[in-house]
MIZA-432825 format. One line per field, with one value per residue (C-alpha): x, y, z. Coordinates in pm, 1 decimal. Example, Ala and Ser with C-alpha at 12.3 -4.5 7.8 and 13.67 -1.06 7.14 Angstrom:
BEGIN
px = c(1230.0 1367.0)
py = c(-450.0 -106.0)
pz = c(780.0 714.0)
***
This chain:
BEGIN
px = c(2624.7 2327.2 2109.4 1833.3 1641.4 1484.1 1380.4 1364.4 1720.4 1860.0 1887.7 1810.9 2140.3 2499.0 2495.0 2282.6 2295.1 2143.8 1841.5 1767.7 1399.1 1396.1 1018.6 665.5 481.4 148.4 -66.9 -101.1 -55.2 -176.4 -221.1 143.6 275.3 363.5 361.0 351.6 635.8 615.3 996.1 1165.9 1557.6 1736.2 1874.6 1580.6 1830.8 2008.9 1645.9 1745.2 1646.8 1887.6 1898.2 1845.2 1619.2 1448.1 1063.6 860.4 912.0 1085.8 1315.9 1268.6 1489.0 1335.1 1528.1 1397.7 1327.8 1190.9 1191.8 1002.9 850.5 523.1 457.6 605.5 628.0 827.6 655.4 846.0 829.2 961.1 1172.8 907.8 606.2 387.0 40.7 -166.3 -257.4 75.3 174.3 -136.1 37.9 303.6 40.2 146.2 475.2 805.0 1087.1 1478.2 1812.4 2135.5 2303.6 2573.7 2428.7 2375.2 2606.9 2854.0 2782.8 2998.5 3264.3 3022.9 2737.2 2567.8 2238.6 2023.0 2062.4 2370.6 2293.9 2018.0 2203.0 2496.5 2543.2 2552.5 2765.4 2762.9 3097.0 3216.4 2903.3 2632.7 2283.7 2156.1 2132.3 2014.4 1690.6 1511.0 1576.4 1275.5 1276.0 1190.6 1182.1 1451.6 1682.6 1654.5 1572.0 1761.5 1589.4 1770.0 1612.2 1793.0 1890.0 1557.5 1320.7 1333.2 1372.3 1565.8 1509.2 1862.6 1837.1 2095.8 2290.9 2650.7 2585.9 2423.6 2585.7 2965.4 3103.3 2986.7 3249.7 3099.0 3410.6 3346.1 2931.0 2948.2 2825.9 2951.0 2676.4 2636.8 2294.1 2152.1 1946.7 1581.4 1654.0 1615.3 1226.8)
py = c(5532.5 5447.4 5282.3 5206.4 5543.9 5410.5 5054.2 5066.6 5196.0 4929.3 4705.9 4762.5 4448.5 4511.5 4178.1 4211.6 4348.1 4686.8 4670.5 4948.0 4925.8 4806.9 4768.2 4711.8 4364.1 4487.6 4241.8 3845.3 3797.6 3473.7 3116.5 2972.4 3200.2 3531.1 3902.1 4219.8 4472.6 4894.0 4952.9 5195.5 5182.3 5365.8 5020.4 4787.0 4666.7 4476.9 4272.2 3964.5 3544.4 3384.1 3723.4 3704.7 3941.2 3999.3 4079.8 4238.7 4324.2 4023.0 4101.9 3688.2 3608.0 3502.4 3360.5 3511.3 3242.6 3488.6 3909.7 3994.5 4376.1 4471.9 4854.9 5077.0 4731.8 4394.0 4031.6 3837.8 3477.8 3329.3 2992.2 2792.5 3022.6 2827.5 2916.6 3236.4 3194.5 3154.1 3500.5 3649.5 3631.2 3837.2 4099.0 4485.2 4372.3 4593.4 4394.6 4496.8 4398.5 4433.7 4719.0 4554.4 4414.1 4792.7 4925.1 5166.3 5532.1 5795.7 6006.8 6240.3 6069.3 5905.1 5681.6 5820.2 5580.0 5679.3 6035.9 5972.9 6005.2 6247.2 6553.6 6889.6 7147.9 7510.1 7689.8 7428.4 7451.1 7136.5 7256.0 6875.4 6534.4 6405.5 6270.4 6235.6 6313.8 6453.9 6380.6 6645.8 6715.3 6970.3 6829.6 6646.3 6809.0 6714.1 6784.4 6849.5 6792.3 7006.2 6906.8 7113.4 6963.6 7179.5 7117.0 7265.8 7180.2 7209.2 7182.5 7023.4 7241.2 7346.3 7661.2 7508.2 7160.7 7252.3 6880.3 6511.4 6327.1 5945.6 5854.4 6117.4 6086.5 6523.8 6710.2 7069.9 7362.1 7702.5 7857.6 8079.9 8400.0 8278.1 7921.6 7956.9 7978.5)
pz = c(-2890.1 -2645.0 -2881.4 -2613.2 -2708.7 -3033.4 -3032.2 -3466.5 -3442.3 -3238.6 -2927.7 -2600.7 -2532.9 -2553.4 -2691.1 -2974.4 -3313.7 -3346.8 -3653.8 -3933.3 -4067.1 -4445.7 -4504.7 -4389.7 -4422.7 -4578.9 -4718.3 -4844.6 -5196.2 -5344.1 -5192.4 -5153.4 -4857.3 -5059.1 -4887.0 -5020.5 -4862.1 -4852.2 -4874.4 -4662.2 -4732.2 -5038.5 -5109.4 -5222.5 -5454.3 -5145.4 -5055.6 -5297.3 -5223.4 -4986.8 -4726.5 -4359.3 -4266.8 -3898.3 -3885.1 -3573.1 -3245.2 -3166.3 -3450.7 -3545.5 -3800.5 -4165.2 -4501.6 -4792.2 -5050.2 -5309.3 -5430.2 -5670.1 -5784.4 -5779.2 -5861.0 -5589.7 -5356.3 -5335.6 -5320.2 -5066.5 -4950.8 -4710.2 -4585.5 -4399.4 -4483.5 -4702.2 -4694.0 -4735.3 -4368.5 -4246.0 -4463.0 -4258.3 -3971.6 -4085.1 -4203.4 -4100.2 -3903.6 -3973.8 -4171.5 -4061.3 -4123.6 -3913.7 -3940.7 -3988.2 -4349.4 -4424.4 -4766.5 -4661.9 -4803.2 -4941.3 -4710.7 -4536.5 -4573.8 -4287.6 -4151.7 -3943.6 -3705.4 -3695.1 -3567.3 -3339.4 -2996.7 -3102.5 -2878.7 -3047.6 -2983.7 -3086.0 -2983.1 -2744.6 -2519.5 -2556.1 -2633.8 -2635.1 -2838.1 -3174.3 -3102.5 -3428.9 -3794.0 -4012.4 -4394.3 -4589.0 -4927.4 -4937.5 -4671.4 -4341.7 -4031.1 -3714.5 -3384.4 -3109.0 -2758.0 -2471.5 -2093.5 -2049.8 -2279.7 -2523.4 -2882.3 -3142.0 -3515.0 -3740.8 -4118.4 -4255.6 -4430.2 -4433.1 -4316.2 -4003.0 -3982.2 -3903.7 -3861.0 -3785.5 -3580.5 -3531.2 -3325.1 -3041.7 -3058.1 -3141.1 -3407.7 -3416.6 -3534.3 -3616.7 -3534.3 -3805.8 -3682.6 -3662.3 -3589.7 -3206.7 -3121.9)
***
């Protein structure tokens, strides 16, 4: 999978991991170095002391030395982050971990990350590539950008989403009437 064509998705290097965003560094809480976190994985639960986790654009590597809950956010602290002003520095920056580190899910089930780049096929002929996945409340929403620019958005649904093959980077389809624009 090309995993160059969305830098939260991944690494631009063969050689280095490719990232899944976990969180969002909002703001400082307290005096000794703690941070407040939005979360944004379905597995909070897996965001415990003594995890490596990778923060900004420089995806720089960070030891959690404490997790605790907060309402509908985690307080994290760091290894080496001791003071309210060093936490400030951290202030709005996105928090990922290896995909790698990520829980595996159910037969069937996949990460976006994982889809983002898969070409889709509809009765052997390509019609383009995965290149984003919309959360919605009902179901996700897979948009598929064409050779021509053109984009195609695919609910998933049986009835639309045939078959997901990882191996082979192809997801087959079936077009219901009034999908096409």
């Amino acid at each position: 999978m090309n995993k160059s064509h969305d830098p939260k998705a991944g690494s631009d290097a063969n050689d280095e991991p490719a990232f899944v965003l976990i969180g969002r560094l909002q703001r400082v809480h307290g005096v000794r170095g703690e941070i407040a976190m939005g979360v944004l994985t379905d597995f909070p639960e897996r965001i415990r002391r003594g995890k490596k986790v990778f923060i900004g654009p420089l995806r720089q590597p960070f030891i959690l030395s404490s997790v605790r809950s907060k309402d509908q956010l985690l307080l994290l602290s760091f290894e080496g982050v001791r003071s309210r002003e060093e936490a400030q520095a951290l202030t709005n920056l996105e928090v990922f971990n290896t995909v790698n580190g990520q829980p595996p899910l159910p037969e069937g089930s996949f990460y976006h990350h994982q889809l983002i780049g898969l070409r889709v096929f509809e009765d052997a002929v390509c019609i383009g590539q995965i290149s984003e996945v919309l959360v919605t409340g009902a179901n996700d929403v897979f948009v598929v950008k064409g050779a021509d620019g053109s984009e195609l958005l695919l609910p998933n649904i049986p009835s639309v989403i045939l078959k997901v093959n990882l191996e082979d980077q192809r997801m087959d389809v079936h077009i219901l009437e009034g999908l096409r624009g």
